[in-house]
N, CA, C and O atoms as CSV, one atom per row, in Angstrom:
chain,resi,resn,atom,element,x,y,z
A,1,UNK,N,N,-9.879,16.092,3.651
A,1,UNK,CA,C,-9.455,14.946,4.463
A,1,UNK,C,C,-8.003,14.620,4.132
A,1,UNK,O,O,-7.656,13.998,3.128
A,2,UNK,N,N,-7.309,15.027,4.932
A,2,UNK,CA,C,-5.426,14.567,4.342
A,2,UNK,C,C,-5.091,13.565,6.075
A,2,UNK,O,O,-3.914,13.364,6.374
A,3,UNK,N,N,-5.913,13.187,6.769
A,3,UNK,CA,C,-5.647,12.237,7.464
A,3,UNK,C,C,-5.717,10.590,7.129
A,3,UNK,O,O,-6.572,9.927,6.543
A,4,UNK,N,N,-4.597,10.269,7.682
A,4,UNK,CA,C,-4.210,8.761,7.439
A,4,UNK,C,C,-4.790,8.387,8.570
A,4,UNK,O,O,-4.493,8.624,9.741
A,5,UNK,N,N,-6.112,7.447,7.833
A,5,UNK,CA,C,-7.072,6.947,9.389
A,5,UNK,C,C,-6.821,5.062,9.000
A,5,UNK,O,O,-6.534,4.422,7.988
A,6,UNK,N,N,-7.161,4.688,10.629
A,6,UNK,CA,C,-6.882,2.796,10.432
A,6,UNK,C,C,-8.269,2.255,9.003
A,6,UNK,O,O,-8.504,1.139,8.541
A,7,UNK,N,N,-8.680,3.132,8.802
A,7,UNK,CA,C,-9.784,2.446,7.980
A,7,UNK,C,C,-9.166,2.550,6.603
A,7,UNK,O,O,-9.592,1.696,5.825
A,8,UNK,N,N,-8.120,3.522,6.027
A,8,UNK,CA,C,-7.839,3.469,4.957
A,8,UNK,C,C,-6.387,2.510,4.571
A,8,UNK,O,O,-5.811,2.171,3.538
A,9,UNK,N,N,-6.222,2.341,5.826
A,9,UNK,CA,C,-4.739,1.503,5.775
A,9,UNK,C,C,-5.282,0.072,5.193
A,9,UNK,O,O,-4.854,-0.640,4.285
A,10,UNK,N,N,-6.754,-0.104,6.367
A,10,UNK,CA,C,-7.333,-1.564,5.774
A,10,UNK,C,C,-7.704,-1.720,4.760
A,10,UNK,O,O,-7.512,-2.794,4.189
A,11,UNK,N,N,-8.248,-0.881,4.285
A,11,UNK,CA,C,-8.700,-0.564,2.525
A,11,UNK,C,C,-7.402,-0.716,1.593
A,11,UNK,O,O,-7.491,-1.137,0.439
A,12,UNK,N,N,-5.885,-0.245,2.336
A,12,UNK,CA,C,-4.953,-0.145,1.353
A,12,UNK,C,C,-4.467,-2.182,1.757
A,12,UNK,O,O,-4.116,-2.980,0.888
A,13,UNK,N,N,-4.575,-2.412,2.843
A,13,UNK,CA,C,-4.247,-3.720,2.737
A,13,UNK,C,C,-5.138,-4.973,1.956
A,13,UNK,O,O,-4.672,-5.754,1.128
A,14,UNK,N,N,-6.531,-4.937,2.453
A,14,UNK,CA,C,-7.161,-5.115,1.121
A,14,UNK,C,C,-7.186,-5.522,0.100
A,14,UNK,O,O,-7.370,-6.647,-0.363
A,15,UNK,N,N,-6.878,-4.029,-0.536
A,15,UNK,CA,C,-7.047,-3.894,-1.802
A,15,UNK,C,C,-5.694,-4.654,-2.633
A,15,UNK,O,O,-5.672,-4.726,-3.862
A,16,UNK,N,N,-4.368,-5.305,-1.581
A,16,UNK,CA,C,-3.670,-5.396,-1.760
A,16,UNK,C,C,-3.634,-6.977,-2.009
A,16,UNK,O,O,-2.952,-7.438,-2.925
A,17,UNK,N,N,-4.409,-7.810,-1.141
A,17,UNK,CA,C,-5.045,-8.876,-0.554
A,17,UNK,C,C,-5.284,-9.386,-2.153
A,17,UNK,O,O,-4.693,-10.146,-2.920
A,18,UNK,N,N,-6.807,-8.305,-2.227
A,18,UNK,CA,C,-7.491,-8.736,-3.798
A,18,UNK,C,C,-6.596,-9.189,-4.900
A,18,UNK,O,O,-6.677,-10.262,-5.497
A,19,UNK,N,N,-5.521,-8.001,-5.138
A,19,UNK,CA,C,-4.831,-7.758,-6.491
A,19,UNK,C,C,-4.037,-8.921,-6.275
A,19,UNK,O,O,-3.681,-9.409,-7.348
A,20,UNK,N,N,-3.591,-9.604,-5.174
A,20,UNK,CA,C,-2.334,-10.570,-5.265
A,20,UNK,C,C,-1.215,-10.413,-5.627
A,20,UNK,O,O,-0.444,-11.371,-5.568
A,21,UNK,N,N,-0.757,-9.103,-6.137
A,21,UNK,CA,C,0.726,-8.932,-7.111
A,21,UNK,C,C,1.025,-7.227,-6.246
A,21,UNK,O,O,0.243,-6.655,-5.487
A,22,UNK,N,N,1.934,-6.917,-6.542
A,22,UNK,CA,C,2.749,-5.828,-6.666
A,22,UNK,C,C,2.117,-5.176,-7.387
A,22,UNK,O,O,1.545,-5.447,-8.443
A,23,UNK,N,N,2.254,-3.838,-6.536
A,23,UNK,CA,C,1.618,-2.357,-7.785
A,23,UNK,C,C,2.103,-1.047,-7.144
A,23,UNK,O,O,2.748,-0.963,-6.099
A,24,UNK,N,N,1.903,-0.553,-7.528
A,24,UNK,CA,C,2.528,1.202,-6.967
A,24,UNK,C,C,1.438,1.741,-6.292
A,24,UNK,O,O,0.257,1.393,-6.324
A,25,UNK,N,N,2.148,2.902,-5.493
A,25,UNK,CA,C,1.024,3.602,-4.655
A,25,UNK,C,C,-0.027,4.473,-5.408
A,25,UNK,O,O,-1.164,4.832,-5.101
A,26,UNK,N,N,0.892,4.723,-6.697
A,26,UNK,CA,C,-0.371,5.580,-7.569
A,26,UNK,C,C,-1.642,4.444,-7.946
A,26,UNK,O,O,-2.781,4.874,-7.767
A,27,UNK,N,N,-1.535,3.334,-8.345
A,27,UNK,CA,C,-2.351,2.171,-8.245
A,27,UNK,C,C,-3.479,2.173,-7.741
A,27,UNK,O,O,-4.596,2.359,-8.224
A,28,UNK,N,N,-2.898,1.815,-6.100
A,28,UNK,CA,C,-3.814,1.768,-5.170
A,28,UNK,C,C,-4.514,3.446,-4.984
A,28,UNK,O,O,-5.696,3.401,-4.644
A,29,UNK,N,N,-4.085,4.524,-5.118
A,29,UNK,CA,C,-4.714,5.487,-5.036
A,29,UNK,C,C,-5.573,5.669,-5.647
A,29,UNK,O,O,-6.647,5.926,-5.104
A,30,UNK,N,N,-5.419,5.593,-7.433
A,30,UNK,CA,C,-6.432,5.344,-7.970
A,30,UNK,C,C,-7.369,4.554,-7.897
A,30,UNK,O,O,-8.462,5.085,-8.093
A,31,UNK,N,N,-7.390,3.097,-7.619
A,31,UNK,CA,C,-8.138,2.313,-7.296
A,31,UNK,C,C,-9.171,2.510,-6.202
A,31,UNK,O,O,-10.337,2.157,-6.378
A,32,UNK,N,N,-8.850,2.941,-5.332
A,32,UNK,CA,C,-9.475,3.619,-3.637
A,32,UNK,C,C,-9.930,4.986,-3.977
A,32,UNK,O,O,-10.876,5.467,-3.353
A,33,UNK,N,N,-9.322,5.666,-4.938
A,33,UNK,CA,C,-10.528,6.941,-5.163
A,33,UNK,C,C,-9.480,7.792,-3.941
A,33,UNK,O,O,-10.197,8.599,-3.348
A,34,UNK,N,N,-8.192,7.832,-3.472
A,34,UNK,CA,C,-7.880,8.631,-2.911
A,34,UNK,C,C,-6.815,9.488,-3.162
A,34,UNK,O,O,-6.630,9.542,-4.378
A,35,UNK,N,N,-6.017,10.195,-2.528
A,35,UNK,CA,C,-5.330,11.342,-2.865
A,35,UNK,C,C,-3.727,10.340,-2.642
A,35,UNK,O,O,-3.487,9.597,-1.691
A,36,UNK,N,N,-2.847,10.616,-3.800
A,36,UNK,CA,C,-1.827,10.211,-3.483
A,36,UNK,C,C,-0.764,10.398,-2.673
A,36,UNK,O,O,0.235,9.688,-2.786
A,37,UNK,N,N,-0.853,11.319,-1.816
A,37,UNK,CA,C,0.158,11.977,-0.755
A,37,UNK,C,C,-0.547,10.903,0.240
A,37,UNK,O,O,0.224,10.096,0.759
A,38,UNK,N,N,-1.689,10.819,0.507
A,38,UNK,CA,C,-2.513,10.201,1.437
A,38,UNK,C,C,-2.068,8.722,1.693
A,38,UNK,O,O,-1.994,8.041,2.716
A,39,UNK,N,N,-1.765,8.454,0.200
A,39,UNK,CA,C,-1.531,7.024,0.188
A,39,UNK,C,C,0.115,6.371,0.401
A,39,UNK,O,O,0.564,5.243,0.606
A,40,UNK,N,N,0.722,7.771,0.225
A,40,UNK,CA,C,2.072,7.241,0.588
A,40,UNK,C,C,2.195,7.421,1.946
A,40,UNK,O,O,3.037,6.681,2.454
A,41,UNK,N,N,1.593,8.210,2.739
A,41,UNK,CA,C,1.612,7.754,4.409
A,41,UNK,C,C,1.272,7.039,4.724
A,41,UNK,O,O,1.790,6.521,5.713
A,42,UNK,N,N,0.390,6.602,4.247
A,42,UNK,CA,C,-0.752,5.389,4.682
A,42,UNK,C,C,0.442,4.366,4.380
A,42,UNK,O,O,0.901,3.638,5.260
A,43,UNK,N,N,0.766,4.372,3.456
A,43,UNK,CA,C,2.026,2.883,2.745
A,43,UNK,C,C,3.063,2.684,4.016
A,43,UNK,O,O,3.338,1.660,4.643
A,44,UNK,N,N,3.626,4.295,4.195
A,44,UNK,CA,C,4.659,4.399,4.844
A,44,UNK,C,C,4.573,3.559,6.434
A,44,UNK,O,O,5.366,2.754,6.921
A,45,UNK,N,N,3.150,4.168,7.040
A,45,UNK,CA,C,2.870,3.317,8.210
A,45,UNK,C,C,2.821,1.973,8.133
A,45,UNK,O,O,3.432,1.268,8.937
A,46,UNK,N,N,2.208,1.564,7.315
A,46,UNK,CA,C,1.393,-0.148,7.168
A,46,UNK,C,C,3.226,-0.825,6.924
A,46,UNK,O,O,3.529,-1.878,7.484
A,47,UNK,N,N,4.036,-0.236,6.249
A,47,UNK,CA,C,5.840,-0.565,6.080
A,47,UNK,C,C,6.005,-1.163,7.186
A,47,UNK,O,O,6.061,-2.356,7.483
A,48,UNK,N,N,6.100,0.092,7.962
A,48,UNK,CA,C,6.723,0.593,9.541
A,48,UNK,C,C,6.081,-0.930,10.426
A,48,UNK,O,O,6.729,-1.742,11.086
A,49,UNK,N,N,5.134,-0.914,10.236
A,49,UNK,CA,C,3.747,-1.661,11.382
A,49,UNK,C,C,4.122,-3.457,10.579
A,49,UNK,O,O,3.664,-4.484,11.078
A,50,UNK,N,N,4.777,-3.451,9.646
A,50,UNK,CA,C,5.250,-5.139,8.994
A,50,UNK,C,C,4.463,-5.181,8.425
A,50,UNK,O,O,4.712,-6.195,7.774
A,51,UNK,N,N,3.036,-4.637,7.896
A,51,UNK,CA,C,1.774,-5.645,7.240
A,51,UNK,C,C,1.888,-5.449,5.891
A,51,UNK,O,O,1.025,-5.903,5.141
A,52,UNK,N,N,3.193,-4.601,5.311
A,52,UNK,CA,C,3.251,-4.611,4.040
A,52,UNK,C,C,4.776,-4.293,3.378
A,52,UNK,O,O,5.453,-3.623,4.157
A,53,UNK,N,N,5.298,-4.545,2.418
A,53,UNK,CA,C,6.359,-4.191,2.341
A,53,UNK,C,C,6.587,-3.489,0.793
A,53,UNK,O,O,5.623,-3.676,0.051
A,54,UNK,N,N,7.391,-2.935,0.370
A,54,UNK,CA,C,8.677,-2.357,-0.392
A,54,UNK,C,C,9.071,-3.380,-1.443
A,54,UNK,O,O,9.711,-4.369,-1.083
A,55,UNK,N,N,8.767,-3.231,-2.593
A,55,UNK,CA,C,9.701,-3.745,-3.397
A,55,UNK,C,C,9.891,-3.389,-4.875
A,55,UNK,O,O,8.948,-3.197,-5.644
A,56,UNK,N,N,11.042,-3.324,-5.174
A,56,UNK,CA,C,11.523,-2.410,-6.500
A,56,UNK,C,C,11.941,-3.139,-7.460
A,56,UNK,O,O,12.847,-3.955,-7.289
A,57,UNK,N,N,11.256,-2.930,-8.787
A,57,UNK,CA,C,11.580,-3.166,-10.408
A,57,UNK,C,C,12.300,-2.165,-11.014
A,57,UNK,O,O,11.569,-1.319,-11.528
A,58,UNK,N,N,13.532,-1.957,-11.139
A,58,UNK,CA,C,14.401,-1.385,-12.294
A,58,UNK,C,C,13.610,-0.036,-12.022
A,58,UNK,O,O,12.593,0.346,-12.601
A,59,UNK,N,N,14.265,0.552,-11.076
A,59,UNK,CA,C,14.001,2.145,-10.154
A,59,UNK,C,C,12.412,2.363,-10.014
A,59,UNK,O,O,12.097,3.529,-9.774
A,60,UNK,N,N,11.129,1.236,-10.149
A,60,UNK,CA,C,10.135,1.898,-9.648
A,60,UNK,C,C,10.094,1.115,-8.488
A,60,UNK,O,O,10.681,0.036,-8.405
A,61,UNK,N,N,9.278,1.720,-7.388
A,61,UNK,CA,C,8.942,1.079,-6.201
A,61,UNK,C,C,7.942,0.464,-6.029
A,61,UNK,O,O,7.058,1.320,-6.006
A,62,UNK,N,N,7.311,-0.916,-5.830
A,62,UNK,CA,C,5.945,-1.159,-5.638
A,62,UNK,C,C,5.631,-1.306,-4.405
A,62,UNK,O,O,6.366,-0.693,-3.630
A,63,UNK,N,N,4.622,-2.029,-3.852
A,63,UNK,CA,C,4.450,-2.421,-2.407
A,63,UNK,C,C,3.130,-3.639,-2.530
A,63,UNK,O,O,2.035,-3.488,-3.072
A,64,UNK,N,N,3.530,-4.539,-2.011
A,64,UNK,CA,C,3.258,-5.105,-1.673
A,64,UNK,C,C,2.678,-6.310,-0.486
A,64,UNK,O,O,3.105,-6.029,0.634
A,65,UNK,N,N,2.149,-7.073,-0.498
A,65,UNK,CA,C,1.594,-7.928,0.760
A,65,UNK,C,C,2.639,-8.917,0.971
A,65,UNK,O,O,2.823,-9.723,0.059
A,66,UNK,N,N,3.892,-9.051,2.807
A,66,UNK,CA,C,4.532,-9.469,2.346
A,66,UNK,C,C,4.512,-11.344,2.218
A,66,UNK,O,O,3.466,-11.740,2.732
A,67,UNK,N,N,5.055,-12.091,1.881
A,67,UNK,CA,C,5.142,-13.519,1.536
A,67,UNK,C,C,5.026,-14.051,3.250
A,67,UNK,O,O,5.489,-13.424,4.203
A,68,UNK,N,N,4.355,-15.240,3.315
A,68,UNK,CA,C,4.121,-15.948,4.455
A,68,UNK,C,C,5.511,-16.538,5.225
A,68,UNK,O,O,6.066,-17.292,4.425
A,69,UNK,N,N,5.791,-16.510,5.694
A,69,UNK,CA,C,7.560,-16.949,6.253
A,69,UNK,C,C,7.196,-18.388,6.672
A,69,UNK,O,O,6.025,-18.577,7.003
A,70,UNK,N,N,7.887,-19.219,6.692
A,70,UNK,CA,C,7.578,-20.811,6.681
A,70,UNK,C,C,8.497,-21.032,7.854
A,70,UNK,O,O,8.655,-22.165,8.309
């Protein structure tokens, strides 16, 4: 299975939901039991689509759920 399906994006948003904080895609891969190539497309779309964003600590990248805009 190396397809990025809407069910794992929701699982990656989620899971993102739960944790409340910033974490890396290896994170969530591990956490979800999935393949990490898998999960950086999956990231890459959910980016693209606004429901999640990008953000970096001293050269690592995390991703995160982004903040509510007021």
């Amino acid at each position: 299975m190396s397809e990025v399906t809407e069910e794992i994006k929701q699982k990656i948003v989620d899971y993102l939901k739960k944790v409340g904080r910033s974490v890396t895609s290896r994170d969530v891969a591990k956490a979800l039991k999935l393949e990490k190539k898998i999960v950086d497309k999956a990231v890459a779309e959910l980016v693209n689509e606004g429901k999640i964003e990008y953000v970096s600590f001293g050269g690592e990248t995390r991703i995160k759920i982004p903040e509510a805009s007021e």
